[in-house]
ZAMARGU-4260 file (C-alpha; in steps of 0.2 Angstrom, whole numbers, plus 5000, padded with zeros to 4 digits):
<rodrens>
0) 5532/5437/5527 | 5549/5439/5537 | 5557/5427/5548 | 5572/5430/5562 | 5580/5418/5571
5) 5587/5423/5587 | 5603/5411/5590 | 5610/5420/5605 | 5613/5403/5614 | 5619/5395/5596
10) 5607/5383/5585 | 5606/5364/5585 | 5595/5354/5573 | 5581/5350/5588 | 5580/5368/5591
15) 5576/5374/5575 | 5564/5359/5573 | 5555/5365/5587 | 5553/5383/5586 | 5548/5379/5565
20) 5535/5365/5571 | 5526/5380/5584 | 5527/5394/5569 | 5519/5383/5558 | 5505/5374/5571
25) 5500/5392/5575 | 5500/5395/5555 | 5489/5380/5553 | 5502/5375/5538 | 5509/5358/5545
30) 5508/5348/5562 | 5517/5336/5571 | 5506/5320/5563 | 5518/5330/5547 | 5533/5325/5558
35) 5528/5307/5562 | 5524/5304/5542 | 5540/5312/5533 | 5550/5303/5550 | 5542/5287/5545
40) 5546/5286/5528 | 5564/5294/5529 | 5570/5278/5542 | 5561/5265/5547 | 5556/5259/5566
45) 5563/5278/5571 | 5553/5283/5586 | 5547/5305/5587 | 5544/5311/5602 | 5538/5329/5607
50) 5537/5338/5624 | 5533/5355/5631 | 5549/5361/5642 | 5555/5374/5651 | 5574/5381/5646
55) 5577/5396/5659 | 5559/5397/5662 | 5555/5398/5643 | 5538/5387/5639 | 5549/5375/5622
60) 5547/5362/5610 | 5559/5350/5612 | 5561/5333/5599 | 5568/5318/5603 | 5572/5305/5591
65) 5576/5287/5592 | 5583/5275/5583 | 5588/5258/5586 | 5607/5253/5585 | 5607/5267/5572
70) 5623/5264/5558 | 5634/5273/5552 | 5629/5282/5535 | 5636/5288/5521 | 5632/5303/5510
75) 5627/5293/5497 | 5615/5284/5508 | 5607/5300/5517 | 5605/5307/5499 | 5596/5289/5495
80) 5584/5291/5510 | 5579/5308/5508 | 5576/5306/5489 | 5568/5289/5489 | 5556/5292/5502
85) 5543/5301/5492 | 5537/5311/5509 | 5542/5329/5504 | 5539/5342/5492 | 5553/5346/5480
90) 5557/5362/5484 | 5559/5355/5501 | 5567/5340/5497 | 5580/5351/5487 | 5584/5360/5501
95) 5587/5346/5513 | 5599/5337/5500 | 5610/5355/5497 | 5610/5359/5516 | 5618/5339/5518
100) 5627/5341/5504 | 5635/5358/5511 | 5639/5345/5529 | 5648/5330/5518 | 5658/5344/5509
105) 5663/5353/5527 | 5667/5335/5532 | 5677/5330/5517 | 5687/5342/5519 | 5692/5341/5536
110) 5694/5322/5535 | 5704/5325/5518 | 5693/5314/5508 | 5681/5312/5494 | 5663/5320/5497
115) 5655/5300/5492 | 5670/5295/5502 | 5662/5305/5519 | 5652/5293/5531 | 5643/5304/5545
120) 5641/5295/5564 | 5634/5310/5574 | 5626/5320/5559 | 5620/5300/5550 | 5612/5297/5566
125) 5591/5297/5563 | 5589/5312/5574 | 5600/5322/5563 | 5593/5318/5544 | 5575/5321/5553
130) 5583/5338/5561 | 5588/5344/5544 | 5574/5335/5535 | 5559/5339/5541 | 5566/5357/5548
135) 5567/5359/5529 | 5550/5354/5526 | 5543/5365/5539 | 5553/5379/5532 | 5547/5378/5513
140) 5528/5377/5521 | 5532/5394/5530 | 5538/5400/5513 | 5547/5416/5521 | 5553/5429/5510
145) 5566/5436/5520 | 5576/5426/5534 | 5586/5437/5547 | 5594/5432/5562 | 5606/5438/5578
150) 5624/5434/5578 | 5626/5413/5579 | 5634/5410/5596 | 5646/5395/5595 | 5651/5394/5613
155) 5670/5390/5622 | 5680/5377/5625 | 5682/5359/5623 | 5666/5345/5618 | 5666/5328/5617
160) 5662/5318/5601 | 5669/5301/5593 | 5684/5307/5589 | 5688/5312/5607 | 5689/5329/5613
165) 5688/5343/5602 | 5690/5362/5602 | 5673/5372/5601 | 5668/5374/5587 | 5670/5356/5578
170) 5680/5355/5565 | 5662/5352/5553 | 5655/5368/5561 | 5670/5380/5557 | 5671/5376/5539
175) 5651/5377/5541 | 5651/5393/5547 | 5662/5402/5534 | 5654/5418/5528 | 5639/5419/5543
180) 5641/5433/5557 | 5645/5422/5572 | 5652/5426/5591 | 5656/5415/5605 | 5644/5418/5616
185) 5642/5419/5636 | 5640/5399/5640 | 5654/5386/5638 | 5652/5369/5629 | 5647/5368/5611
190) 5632/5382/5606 | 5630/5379/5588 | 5631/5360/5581 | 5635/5357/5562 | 5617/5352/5559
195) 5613/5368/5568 | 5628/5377/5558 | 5620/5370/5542 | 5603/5375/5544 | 5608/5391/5549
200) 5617/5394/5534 | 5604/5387/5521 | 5591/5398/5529 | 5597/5413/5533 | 5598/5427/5520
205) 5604/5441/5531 | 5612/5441/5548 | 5603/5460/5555 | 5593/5464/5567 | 5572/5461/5566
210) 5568/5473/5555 | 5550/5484/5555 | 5536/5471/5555 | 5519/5468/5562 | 5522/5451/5572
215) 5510/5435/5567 | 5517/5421/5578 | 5532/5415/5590 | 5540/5398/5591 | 5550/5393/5603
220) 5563/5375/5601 | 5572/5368/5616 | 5591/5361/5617 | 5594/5346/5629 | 5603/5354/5641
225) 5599/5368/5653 | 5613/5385/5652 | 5616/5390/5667 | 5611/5406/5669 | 5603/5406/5650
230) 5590/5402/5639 | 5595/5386/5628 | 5581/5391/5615 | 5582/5396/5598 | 5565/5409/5596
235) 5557/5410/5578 | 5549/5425/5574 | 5535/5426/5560 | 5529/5443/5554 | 5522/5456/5539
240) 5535/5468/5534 | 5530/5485/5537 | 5529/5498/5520 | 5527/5518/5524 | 5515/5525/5514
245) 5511/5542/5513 | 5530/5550/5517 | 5544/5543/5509 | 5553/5526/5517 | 5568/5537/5521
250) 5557/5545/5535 | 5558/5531/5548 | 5571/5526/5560 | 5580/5510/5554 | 5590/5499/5567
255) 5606/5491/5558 | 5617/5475/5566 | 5636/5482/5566 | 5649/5477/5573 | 5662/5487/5584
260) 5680/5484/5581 | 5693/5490/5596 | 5711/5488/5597 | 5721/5500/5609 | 5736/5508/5602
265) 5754/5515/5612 | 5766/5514/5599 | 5760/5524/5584 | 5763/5542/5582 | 5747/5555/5582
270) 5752/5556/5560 | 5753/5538/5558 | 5737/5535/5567 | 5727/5549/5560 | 5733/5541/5543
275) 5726/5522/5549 | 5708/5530/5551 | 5709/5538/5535 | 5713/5521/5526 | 5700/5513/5536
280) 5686/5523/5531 | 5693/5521/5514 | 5691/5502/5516 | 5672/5504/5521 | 5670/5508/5538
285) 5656/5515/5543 | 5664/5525/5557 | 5683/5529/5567 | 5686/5537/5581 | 5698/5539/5592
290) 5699/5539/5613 | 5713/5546/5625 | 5715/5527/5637 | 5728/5523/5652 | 5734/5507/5649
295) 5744/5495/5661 | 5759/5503/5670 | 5752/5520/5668 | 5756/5519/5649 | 5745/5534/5640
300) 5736/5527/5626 | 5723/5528/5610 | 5710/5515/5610 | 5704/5514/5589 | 5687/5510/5586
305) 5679/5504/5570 | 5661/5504/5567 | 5658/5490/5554 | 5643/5481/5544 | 5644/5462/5549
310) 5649/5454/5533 | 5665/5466/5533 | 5670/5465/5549 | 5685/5452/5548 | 5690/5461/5535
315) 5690/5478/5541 | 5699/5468/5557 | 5713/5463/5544 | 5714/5480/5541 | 5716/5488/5557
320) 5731/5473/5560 | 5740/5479/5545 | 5737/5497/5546 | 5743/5499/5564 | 5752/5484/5567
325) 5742/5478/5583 | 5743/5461/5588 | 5725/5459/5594 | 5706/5467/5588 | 5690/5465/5599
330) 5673/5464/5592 | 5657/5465/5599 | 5640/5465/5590 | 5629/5479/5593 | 5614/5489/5584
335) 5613/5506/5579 | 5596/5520/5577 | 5598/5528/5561 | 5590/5540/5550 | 5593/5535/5531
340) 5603/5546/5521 | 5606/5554/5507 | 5618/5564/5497 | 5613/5576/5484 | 5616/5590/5472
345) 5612/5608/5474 | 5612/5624/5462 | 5618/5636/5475 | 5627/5653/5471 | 5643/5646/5471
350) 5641/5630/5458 | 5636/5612/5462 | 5638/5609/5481 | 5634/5591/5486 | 5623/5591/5502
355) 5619/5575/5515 | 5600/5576/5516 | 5591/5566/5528 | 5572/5568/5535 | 5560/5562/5549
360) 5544/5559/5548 | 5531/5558/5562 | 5511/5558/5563 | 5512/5575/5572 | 5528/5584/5563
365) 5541/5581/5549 | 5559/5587/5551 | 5572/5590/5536 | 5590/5590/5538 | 5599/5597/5526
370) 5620/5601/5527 | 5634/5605/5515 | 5645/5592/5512 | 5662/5596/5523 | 5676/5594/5509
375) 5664/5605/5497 | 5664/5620/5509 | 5681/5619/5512 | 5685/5617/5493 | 5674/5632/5490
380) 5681/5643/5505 | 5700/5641/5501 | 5698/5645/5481 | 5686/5659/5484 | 5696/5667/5500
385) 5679/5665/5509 | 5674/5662/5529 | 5672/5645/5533 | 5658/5645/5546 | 5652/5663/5536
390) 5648/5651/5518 | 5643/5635/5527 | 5628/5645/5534 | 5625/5653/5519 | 5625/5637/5510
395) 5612/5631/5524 | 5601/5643/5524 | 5600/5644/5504 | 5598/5626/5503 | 5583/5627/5514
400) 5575/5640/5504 | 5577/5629/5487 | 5579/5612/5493 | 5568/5607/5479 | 5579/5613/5465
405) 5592/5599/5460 | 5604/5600/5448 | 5603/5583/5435
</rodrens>
C-alpha cells in the first residue's frame, strides 16, 4: 500500500494525528480507545479529547489534549516516558524516539547546546509527545510501503512562542525541514509546526505527486484555527499501487512533481545566455527555455526558465545565480504529463544511431514513437556531406521497419 499526505495548508502534530486516526478506524487496524491507552500510559492524568469539525467546510478530526500545569521537559525525559511506558510496539516506539531525537537535535543546535542539555516547553508539552507518539503508533499499524506528499507549506510572517515573536518558520522547523520540498504557502502565520516538520520528515519517503493507485480510504485531521479562505486540513490518502500488465510499464502517462525555476535576465548578451542554458542542463535540468519579456521602464528582456526535479531545485537555483549573475530566482511547484522514455541503439545503414523511444499504450490502440537522437544526425550528416532533414527521415523510417533489431 501507498500513502500521500497532502500539506498544502502546512502539517501540525494534531493534524496528522487526525487524519492517521480516520485511515486507520476505516482500516479497522487501531481506534481511538488505542489513543486513550498509549495517552494513558505515556503521562499521567492527560486528558484526550476527539471531535468531528469543519475546516472550510471539510468534515475533520480534530485532538485536543490536556494536561494539567504541564512542566517543562527535557529530552532525556521525553525519551524516559516513551520508552518506559510499555504501550507501543517497537517499531513504533523506534520511530517516535528518532523523530524526537531529530527535534532535540534541531533544537540544540539553535539554542547552541548539548542535545541532553535541550529542555522542550511547546514541543515537551503532553499534546506534543502524544502528537508524535501515537501519530507514530498509527502510522507503523498502517505499515505503508511508500509515503509521498505535496510540497509542505510553511506559511509568512511573524508567530508567537515563549521566546517572543519569531519569524515564520521557527527557528526548530527550518533546521527540521532541511532536505524536504517546502513552499510558503497562500496563508500567513505559522503553516507547518516542528512537530509537524518532524513528522513530516520521518514519514515521508518522496515528496511527488499521488502516484497511479486504486484508493482504499481518506482521512482527514483538523488545525485549531480556521484559514481564511483555506482548508486548515492535512488529507491522508491510503491506496493499492497500480501494476500494468500486459503492455509494458512505460506505456502509461506518469505525472511527475517538478519545480519551475524563473529569473528574468537584461544584462546578459544572446552568447552568454545561450552558454547558461547549456550549463544548466549539464547541471540536471530537466528542461530551459527561453522568452522574449518587457520589463519595467520599457526595458526588452529574456525571462530563463528551468524545469527541475524537487530535490535539485535549490541547487539548480544556485546555478542559475552563478551562471547569470541574477540577484533573484522564483520557484513554483508544478506537475507535468509524461510519457517515459527511453534511449536506445540501432543498427541502421549508417552505424549505431542512438534513438529516443517512447510508446503508448491504450485498451483500443498502441502508439510507438521512435526518433534519432539530434547530435547523432547532425554528427552523421556533416562527416557524410549528407541532407539533414533528407537522413533524419531516412533514419525514421528505417528505424520503424526494424525497430526490433538492437545493437548490444
Amino acid at each position: 500500500m501507498i500513502l500521500h499526505f497532502d500539506f498544502s495548508t502546512g502539517a501540525s502534530g494534531d493534524k496528522i494525528l487526525g487524519a492517521l486516526l480516520e485511515l486507520c478506524e476505516t482500516r479497522e487496524c487501531a481506534s481511538f480507545a488505542d489513543v486513550q491507552r498509549i495517552a494513558a500510559a505515556l503521562v499521567p492524568n492527560v486528558q484526550v479529547r476527539r471531535e468531528q469539525v469543519l475546516r472550510g467546510g471539510v468534515r475533520a478530526t480534530h485532538i485536543t489534549v490536556e494536561e494539567p500545569a504541564a512542566p517543562v521537559r527535557h529530552w532525556h525525559e521525553i525519551r524516559a516516558l516513551i520508552e518506559g511506558s510499555g504501550a507501543l510496539p517497537q517499531p513504533a516506539c523506534d520511530l517516535a524516539l528518532s523523530t524526537f531525537k531529530a527535534i532535540a537535535e534541531a533544537e540544540a543546535a539553535v539554542h547552541g547546546v548539548a542535545v541532553e542539555q535541550v529542555h522542550f516547553h511547546e514541543v515537551g508539552a503532553a499534546d506534543s509527545i502524544i502528537d508524535i507518539v501515537i501519530s507514530s503508533f498509527l502510522f507503523d499499524a498502517l505499515s505503508p510501503e511508500a509515503v509521498y506528499a505535496s510540497p509542505l507549506a510553511l506559511g509568512s510572517g511573524t508567530f508567537q512562542c515563549t521566546h517572543g515573536e519569531l519569524p515564520v518558520p521557527a527557528p526548530a522547523t527550518a533546521r527540521l525541514i532541511e532536505g524536504l520540498v517546502v513552499m510558503v504557502g497562500h496563508h500567513k502565520g505559522e503553516l507547518t509546526t516542528p512537530t509537524g516538520a518532524a513528522l513530516a520528515c520521518a514519514f515521508v519517503t518522496n515528496f511527488e505527486p499521488l502516484p497511479a493507485c486504486q484508493p482504499l480510504a481518506l482521512g482527514y485531521g483538523a488545525g485549531t484555527r480556521e484559514l481564511p479562505h483555506g482548508v486548515n486540513v492535512v488529507r491522508a490518502l491510503l491506496g493499492k499501487a497500480v501494476t500494468t500488465t500486459g503492455s509494458a510499464p512505460e506505456g502509461d502517462f506518469q505525472v511527475e512533481g517538478c519545480v519551475l525555476l524563473e529569473s528574468n535576465i537584461d544584462h546578459l548578451s544572446p552568447e552568454a545566455l545561450a552558454f547558461a542554458c547549456e550549463e544548466l542542463l549539464t547541471a540536471g535540468a530537466l528542461d530551459v527555455w527561453q522568452e522574449s519579456i518587457t520589463m519595467k521602464k520599457g526595458r526588452l528582456a529574456v525571462k530563463l526558465s528551468v524545469l527541475a526535479y524537487p530535490p535539485q531545485a535549490q541547487r539548480i537555483a544556485e546555478c542559475i545565480a552563478e551562471l547569470t549573475g541574477t540577484l533573484g530566482v522564483r520557484s513554483s511547484y508544478v506537475e507535468r504529463t509524461v510519457i517515459p522514455r527511453a534511449v536506445i541503439e540501432l543498427e541502421t545503414p549508417y552505424g549505431v544511431v542512438p534513438f529516443k523511444a517512447a510508446a503508448l499504450a491504450r485498451p483500443s490502440a498502441r502508439t510507438a514513437w521512435l526518433r534519432p537522437e539530434h547530435d547523432a544526425v547532425a554528427a552523421l550528416a556533416r562527416s557524410r556531406g549528407l541532407n539533414y532533414n533528407t537522413l533524419y527521415e531516412e533514419l525514421v523510417a528505417y528505424a520503424t521497419e526494424h525497430a526490433g533489431e538492437r545493437a548490444d
